[in-house]
C-alpha positions in Angstrom: -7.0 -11.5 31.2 -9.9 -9.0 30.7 -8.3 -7.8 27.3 -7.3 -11.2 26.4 -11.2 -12.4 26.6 -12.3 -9.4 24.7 -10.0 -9.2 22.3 -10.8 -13.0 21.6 -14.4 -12.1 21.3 -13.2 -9.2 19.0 -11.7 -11.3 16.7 -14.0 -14.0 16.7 -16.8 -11.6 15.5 -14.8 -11.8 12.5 -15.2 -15.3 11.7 -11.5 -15.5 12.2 -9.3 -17.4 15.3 -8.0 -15.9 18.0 -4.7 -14.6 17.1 -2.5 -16.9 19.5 -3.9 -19.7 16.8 -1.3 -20.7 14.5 -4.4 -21.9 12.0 -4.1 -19.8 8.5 -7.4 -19.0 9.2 -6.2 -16.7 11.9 -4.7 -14.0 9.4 -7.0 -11.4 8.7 -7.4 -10.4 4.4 -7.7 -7.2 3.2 -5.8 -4.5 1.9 -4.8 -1.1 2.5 -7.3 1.5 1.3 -7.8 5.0 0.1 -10.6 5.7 -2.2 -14.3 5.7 -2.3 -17.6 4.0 -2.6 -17.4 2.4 -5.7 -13.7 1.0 -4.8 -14.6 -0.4 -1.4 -17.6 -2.5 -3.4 -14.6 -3.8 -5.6 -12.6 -4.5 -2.8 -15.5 -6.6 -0.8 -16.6 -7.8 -4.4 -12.9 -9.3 -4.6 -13.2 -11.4 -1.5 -11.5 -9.2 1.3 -12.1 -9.6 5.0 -11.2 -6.4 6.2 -9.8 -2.9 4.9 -7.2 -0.4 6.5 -7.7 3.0 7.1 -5.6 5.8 7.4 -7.4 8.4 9.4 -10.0 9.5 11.2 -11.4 11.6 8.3 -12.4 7.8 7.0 -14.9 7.0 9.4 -17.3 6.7 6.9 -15.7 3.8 6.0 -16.9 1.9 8.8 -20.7 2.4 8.2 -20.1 1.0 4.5 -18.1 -1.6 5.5 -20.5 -2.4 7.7 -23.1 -2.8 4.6 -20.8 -4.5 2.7 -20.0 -7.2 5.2 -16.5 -5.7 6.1 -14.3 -5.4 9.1 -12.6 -2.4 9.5 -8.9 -1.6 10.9 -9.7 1.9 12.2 -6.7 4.3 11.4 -6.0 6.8 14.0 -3.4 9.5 13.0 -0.9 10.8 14.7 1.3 13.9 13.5 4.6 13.6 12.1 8.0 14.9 13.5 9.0 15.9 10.0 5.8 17.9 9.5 7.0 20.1 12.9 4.8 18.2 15.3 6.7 18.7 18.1 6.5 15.4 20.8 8.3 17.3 23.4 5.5 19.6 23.6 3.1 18.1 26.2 0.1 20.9 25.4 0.3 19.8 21.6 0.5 15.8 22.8 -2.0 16.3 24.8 -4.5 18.1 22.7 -3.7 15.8 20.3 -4.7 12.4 22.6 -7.8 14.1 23.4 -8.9 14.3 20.3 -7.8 11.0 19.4 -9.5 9.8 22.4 -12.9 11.2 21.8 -12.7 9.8 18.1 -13.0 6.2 20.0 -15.2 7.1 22.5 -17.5 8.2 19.4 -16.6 4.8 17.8 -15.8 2.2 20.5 -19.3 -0.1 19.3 -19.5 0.6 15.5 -20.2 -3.2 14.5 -17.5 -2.5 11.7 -14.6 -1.9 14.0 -12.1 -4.8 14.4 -8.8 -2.6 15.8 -7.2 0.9 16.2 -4.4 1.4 14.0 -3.0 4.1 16.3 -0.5 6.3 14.0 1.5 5.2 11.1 5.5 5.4 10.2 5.5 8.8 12.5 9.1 7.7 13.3 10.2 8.6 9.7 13.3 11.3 9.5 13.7 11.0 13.2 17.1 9.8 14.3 15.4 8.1 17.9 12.3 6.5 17.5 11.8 5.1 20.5 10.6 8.2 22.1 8.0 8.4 19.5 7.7 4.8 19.9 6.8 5.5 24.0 4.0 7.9 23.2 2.5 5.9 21.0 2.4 3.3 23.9 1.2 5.6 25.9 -1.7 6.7 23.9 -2.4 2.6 23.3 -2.6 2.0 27.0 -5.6 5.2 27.3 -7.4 3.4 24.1 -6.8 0.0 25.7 -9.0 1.4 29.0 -11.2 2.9 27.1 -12.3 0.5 25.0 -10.5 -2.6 25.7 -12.6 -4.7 23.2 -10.6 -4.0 20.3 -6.8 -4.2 20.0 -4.2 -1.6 19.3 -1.6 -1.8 16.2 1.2 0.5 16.2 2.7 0.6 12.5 6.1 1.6 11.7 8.1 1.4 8.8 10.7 -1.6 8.0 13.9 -0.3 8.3 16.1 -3.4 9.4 17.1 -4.7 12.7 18.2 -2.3 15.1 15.2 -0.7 15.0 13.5 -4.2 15.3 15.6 -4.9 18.6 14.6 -2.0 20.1 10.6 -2.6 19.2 11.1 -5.8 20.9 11.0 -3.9 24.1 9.3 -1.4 23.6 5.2 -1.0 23.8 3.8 -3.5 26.0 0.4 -1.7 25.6 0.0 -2.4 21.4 -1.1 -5.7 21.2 -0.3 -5.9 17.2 2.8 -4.9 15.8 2.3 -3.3 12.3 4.9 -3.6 9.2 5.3 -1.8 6.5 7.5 -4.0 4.0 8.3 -4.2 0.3 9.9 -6.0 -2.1 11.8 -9.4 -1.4 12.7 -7.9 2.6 9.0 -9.7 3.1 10.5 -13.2 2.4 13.0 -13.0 5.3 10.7 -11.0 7.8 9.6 -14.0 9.7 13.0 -15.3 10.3 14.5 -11.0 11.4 11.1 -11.2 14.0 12.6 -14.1 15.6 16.2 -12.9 15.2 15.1 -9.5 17.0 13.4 -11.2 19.7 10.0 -9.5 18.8 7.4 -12.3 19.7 4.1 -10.3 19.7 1.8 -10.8 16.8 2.8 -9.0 13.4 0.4 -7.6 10.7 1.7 -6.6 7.6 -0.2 -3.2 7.4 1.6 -2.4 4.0 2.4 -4.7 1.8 4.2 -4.0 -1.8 6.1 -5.0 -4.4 9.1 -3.0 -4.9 9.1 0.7 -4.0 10.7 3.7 -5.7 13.7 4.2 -3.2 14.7 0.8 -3.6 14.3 0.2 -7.8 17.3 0.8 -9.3 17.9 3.8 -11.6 18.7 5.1 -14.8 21.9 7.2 -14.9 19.8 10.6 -14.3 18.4 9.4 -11.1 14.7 8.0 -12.2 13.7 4.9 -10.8 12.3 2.1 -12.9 8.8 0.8 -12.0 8.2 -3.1 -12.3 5.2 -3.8 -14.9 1.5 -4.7 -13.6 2.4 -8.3 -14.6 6.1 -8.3 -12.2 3.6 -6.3 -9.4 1.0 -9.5 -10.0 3.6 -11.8 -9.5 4.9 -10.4 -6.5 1.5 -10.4 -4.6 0.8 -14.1 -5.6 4.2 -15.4 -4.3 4.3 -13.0 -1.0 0.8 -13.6 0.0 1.5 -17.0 -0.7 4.3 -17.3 1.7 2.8 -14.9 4.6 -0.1 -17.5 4.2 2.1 -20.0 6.1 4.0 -17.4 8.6 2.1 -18.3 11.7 3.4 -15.1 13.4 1.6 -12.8 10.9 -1.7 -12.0 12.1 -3.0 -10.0 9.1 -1.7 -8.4 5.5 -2.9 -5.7 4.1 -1.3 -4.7 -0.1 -0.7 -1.7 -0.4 -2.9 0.2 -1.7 -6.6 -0.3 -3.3 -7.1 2.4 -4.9 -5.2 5.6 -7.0 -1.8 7.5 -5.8 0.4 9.5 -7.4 3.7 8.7 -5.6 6.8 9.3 -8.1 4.4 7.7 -10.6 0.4 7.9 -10.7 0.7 3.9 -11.3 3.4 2.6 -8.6 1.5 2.2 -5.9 -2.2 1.5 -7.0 -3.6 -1.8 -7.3 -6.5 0.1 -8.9 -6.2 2.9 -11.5 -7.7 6.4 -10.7 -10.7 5.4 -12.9 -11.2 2.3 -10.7 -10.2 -0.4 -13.4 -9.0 -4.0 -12.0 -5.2 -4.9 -12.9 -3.1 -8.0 -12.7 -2.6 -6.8 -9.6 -6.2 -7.2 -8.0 -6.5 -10.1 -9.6 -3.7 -11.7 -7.8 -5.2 -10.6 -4.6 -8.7 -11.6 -5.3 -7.3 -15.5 -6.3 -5.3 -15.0 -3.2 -8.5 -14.4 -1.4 -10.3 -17.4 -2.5 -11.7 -15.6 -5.8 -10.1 -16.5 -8.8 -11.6 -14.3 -12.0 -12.4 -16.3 -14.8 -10.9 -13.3 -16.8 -7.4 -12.1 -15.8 -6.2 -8.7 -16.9 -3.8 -8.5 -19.5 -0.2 -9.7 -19.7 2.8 -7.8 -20.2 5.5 -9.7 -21.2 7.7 -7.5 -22.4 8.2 -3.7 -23.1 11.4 -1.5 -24.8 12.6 2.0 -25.7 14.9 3.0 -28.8 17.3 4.5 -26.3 17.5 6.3 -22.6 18.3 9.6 -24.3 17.1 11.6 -27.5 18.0 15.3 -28.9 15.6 17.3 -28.7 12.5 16.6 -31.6 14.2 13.5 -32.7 12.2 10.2 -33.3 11.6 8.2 -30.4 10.5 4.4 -30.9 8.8 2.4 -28.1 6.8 -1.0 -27.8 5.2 -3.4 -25.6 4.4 -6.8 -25.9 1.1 -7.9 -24.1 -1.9 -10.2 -24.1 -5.2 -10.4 -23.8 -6.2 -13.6 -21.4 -8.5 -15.0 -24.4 -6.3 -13.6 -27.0 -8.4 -11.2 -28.2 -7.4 -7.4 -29.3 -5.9 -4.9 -26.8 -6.0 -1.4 -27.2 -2.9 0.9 -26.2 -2.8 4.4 -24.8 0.9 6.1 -25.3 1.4 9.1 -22.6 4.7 11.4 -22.2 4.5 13.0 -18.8 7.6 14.6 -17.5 9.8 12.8 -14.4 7.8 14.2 -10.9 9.7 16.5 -9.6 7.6 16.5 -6.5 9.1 13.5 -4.5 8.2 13.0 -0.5 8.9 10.8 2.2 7.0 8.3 3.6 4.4 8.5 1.5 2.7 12.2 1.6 0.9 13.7 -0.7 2.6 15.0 -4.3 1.8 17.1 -7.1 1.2 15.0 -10.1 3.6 15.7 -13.1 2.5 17.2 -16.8 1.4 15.4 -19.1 3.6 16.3 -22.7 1.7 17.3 -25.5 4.2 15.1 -27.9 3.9 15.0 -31.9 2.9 11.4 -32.8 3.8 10.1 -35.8 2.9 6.3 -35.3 0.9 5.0 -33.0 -0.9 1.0 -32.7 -1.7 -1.4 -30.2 2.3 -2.8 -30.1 3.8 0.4 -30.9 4.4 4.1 -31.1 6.5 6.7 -32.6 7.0 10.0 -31.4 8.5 13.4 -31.2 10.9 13.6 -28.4 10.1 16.7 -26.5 11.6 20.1 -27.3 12.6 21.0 -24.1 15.4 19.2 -22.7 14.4 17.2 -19.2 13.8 13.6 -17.9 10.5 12.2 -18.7 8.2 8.9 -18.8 6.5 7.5 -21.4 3.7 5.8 -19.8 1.6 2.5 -21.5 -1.4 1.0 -20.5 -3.5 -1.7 -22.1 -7.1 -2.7 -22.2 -8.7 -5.8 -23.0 -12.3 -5.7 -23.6 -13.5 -6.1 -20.3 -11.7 -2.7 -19.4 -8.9 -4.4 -17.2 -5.9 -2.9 -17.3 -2.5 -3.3 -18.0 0.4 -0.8 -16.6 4.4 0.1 -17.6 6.3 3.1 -18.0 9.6 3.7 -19.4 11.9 6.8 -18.4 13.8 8.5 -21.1 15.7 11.8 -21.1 15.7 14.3 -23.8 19.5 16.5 -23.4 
C-alpha cells in the first residue's frame, strides 16, 4: 500500500492520473531522447510531458528538464550479455547494483524524476531471458526500498509471445512494463498483452516506424528506409491508436535527436543539425501542438535502375512539397551501404560519403557519375523549405 500511495503521489506531480485510471490523460507524452540542450528545448517547445533517458551519464538531463518544465524517466543501465557482461558472476552483479544504487541514492528527490528505467533490451542475443529478466527484478525490488516514491520500468525488446508469456510472471517488483515496438506489431500489442496474460501497466519506451531488420530488401541485402512523410504517417496513426489503449501508461518515439543506425536518417526524428521533420511535427500535433507550418512532403521518389557499371550515368528524382507551395531546395549525397551494422541498437561507424561527378543537379533532380569502384551504396535526398524543415529519403543502388 506504501508504494501504491507514493507512486500515486509520483504521478500526480505530473499533472497526470494515477496509472490504474483508464482516463487518456493517464498516458504520459514524450519521446525517447539522446542529444543536447538545444534538442531538449525543441522537444519541451513541441509540447512533451516527459523525456526518456538512457543512462546514467544523462543526469544532466534532469536539472534541464527540470527548467524546462519536464519530467524525466531516469535511465539506469545495465550491461549487456553480448558485450561479455557476465550475470553469473555475482562480484561483477554486485558491483554493478552498487553503483546503480548509489546513482538513486544521489537522485532519489531531483524534482525532475518521475521513474527509473532500470536497464534496457539486456536480454538481446541471449537464448534465456528470464534469468536476466530475475536480476533485473532483483535490482527493482533494492530501488523500490530505497526510494519507493518513484516506480520501476524494466524495458525489453518485442520479440513475440513466448517471451511475453514468460514476462507475465516474471518481476513482481517492476511496476511498469517497458516495450520496445515498431512498425504495424504496435497495432496488435494491446490485444498479445491480454493474450499473454501480462496485466501490469505497459509503456511503450520505444516507439518507431519500421526498423531496418524488418524493411524488406534489395537483392544485395540493403534494406529500404520509408520516407520522412511514410515515418510522419506512422506516428500520427500509432499514437493515435495507443491514445485509446487504456493499458498503455506512457509512449515514448523513438528517438529525438541524430543516430546513425544502418542510415544516419532511420532512426532520428531530428537531423544531426537539429532541424524539425514530418516527423516531429506529427508528434508535436499529436501532443496538442499543431505547427502552422508542416515540413515538406515527399510524395514520391525513383532511381533509373538498382544497378549501374561502373562511371555510367545514374538518374534520380523526388517529388516533394513545400506546405505553402513555395520553392524547396535539394541536397543529393552518395554514401556507400554501412558496413558497420549492430544489434540492438549500439553504436556504429558512419559510412563515407562518395565524392561522385555531378553532371545535373535541381531541386526535382540529379544526374550523376556512378562510382568507380564497384560496391552497394545510397543516394541520400533531403529537402528544405524555407523555414529550414526538413524532408528525408534515400535510395540504395549497386554499382557491379
Amino acid at each position: 500500500m506504501r508504494y501504491l500511495l507514493t507512486f500515486f503521489f509520483a504521478v500526480m506531480a505530473l499533472g497526470l492520473a494515477p496509472l490504474h485510471a483508464a482516463s487518456q490523460d493517464a498516458q504520459w507524452k514524450g519521446a525517447a531522447f539522446e542529444g543536447d540542450r538545444a534538442s531538449l528545448a525543441r522537444l519541451a517547445a513541441a509540447g512533451a510531458q516527459v523525456v526518456r533517458v538512457y543512462r546514467q551519464s544523462d543526469a544532466w538531463v534532469l536539472d534541464e528538464a527540470q527548467r524546462l518544465g519536464l519530467k524525466v524517466v531516469m535511465g539506469l543501465w545495465l550491461e549487456h550479455p553480448r558485450h561479455g557482461f557476465d550475470y553469473a558472476d555475482a562480484r561483477a552483479v554486485r558491483a554493478q547494483e552498487d553503483a546503480v544504487l548509489d546513482f538513486v541514492a544521489r537522485y532519489r528527490h531531483h524534482p525532475a524524476l518521475l521513474a527509473w528505467g532500470v536497464g534496457n533490451e539486456i536480454e538481446t542475443g541471449v537464448a534465456d531471458p528470464l534469468p536476466l529478466w530475475r536480476a533485473v527484478d532483483r535490482l527493482a525490488a533494492r530501488i523500490r526500498a530505497l526510494d519507493p516514491e518513484h516506480p520501476t520500468m524494466m524495458v525489453v525488446a518485442d520479440t513475440g509471445m513466448d517471451a511475453f508469456r514468460a514476462l507475465a510472471g516474471c518481476c513482481p517488483n517492476v511496476e511498469l512494463l517497458g516495450i520496445n515496438v515498431y512498425a504495424g506489431a504496435v497495432f496488435d500489442l494491446p490485444q498479445r498483452l491480454r493474450d499473454a496474460g501480462i496485466a501490469k501497466p505497459v509503456v511503450i519506451a520505444e516507439l518507431g516506424p519500421l526498423g531496418q531488420w524488418q524493411a524488406g530488401r534489395k537483392p544485395w541485402g540493403a534494406p529500404v528506409e520509408l520516407t520522412s512523410t511514410e515515418k510522419a504517417r506512422f506516428f500520427t496513426e500509432a499514437l493515435a491508436f495507443l491514445d485509446r489503449q487504456a493499458q498503455i501508461r506512457g509512449v515514448f518515439p523513438f528517438l529525438w535527436g541524430a543516430k546513425q543506425e544502418q542510415t544516419a536518417t532511420w532512426h532520428g526524428l531530428l537531423l544531426a543539425d537539429g532541424s524539425a521533420t514530418a516527423m516531429s511535427d506529427a508528434l508535436a500535433a499529436a501532443w496538442g501542438r499543431p505547427v502552422a507550418k508542416p515540413a515538406p512532403r515527399i510524395r514520391g521518389i525513383g532511381i533509373g535502375a538498382d544497378e549501374f557499371a561502373p562511371g555510367a550515368e545514374v538518374g534520380a528524382g523526388i517529388d516533394a512539397v513545400a506546405h505553402d507551395g513555395s520553392a524547396l531546395v535539394t541536397e543529393w549525397a552518395v554514401f556507400a551501404e554501412a558496413t558497420d551494422l549492430r544489434k540492438g541498437g549500439d553504436a556504429e561507424t558512419a559510412p563515407t560519403r562518395i565524392d561522385v561527378r555531378v553532371l545535373h543537379a535541381d531541386a526535382a533532380s540529379v544526374r550523376f557519375a556512378a562510382p568507380a569502384q564497384p560496391g552497394a551504396y545510397r543516394l541520400f535526398i533531403t529537402v528544405r523549405d524555407r523555414e529550414g524543415k526538413a524532408g528525408t529519403a534515400n535510395l540504395p543502388f549497386r554499382v557491379r
